[in-house]
C-alpha positions as CSV (number, residue, x, y, z in Angstrom):
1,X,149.5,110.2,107.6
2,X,149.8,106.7,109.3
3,X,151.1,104.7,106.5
4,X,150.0,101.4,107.6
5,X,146.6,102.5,108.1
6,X,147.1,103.8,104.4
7,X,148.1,100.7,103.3
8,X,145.2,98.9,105.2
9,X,142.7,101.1,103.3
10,X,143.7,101.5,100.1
11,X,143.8,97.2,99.6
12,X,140.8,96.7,101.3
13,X,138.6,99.2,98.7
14,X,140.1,97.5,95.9
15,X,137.9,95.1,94.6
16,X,138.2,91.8,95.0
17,X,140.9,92.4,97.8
18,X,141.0,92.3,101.2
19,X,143.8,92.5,103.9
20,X,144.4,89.3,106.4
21,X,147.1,90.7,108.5
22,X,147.4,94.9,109.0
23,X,150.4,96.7,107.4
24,X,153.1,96.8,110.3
25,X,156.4,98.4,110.4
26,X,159.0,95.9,110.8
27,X,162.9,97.2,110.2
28,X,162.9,99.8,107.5
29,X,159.5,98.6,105.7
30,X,156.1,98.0,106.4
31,X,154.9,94.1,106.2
32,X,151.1,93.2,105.0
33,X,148.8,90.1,103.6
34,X,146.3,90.6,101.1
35,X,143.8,87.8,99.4
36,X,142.9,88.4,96.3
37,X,139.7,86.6,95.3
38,X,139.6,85.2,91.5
39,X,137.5,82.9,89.4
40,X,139.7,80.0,90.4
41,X,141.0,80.4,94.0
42,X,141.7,83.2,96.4
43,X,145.5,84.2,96.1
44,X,147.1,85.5,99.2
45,X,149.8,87.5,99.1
46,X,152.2,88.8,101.7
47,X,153.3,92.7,100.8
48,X,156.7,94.6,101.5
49,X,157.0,98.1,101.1
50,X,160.4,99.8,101.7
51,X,159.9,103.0,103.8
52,X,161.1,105.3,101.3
53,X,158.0,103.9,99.1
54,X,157.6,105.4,96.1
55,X,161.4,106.1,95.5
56,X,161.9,102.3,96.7
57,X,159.7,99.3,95.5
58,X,156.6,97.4,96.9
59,X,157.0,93.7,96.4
60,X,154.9,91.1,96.0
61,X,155.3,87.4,97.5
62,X,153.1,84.4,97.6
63,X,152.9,80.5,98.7
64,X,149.6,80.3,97.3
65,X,151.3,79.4,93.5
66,X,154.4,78.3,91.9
67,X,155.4,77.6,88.6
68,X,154.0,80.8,86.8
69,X,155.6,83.4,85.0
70,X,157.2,86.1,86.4
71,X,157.9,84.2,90.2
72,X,160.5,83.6,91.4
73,X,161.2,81.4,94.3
74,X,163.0,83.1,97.0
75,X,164.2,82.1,100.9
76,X,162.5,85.2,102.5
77,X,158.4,85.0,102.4
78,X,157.7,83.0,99.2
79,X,157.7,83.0,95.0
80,X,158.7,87.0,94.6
81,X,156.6,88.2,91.8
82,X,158.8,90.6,89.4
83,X,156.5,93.1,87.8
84,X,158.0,96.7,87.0
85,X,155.7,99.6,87.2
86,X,156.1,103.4,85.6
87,X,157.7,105.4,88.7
88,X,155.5,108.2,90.2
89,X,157.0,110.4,93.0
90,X,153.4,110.2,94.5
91,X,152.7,107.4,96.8
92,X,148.9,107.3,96.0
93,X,149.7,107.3,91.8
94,X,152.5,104.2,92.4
95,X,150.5,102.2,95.2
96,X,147.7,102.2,92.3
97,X,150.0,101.1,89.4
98,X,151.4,98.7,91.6
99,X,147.9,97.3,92.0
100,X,147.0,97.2,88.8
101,X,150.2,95.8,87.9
102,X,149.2,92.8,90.3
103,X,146.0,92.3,89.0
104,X,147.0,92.3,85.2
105,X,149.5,89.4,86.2
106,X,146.7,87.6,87.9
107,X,144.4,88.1,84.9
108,X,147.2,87.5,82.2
109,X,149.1,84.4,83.7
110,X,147.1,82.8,87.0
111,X,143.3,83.0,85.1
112,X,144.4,83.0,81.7
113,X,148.0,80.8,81.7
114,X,149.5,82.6,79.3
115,X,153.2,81.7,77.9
116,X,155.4,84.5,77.2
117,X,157.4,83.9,74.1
């Protein structure tokens, strides 16, 4: 399996997702953008995925926010959104958490504004 064509298809059947710039392997990751469409704006976000995905982490960064929960502003490609996810040793199982993980932020804090206490 060509993992960046994995990549590539599994974001572009989620809903409301589509890719802007094909999962490429740069280094020891892969490298994609995504835009997530919401009621309020589309969201884009640029995706790193560590080759040894799941065992290693996919992160999320974006320049399309700032100033919400959970990002952090970082030097590299943007605010670094810090979610944690159950680990699954199968990549299909983790790239969907991971997913969902994204969109329940985007629901929660970006749609919603919610505080944490």
């Amino acid at each position: 399996m060509e993992l960046g064509s994995f990549y590539n298809r599994s974001f572009s059947k989620e809903k409301c997702f589509s890719v802007t710039k094909e999962f490429q392997k740069e280094n020891d990751y892969l490298i994609g953008e995504v835009e997530v469409n919401t009621v309020k704006e589309k969201l884009k976000f640029i995706v790193v995925i560590l080759s040894d995905y799941p065992y290693k982490k996919l992160s999320f960064f974006t320049n399309s926010i700032e100033n919400y929960p959970h990002l952090q502003n970082t030097d590299t490609y943007g605010n670094y959104l810090c979610i944690h996810v159950p680990f699954s040793n199968k990549i299909e199982t983790k790239l969907q958490w991971d997913i969902k993980a994204l969109n329940e932020w985007i629901e929660r804090y970006y749609i919603n504004d919610e505080i944490d206490d």
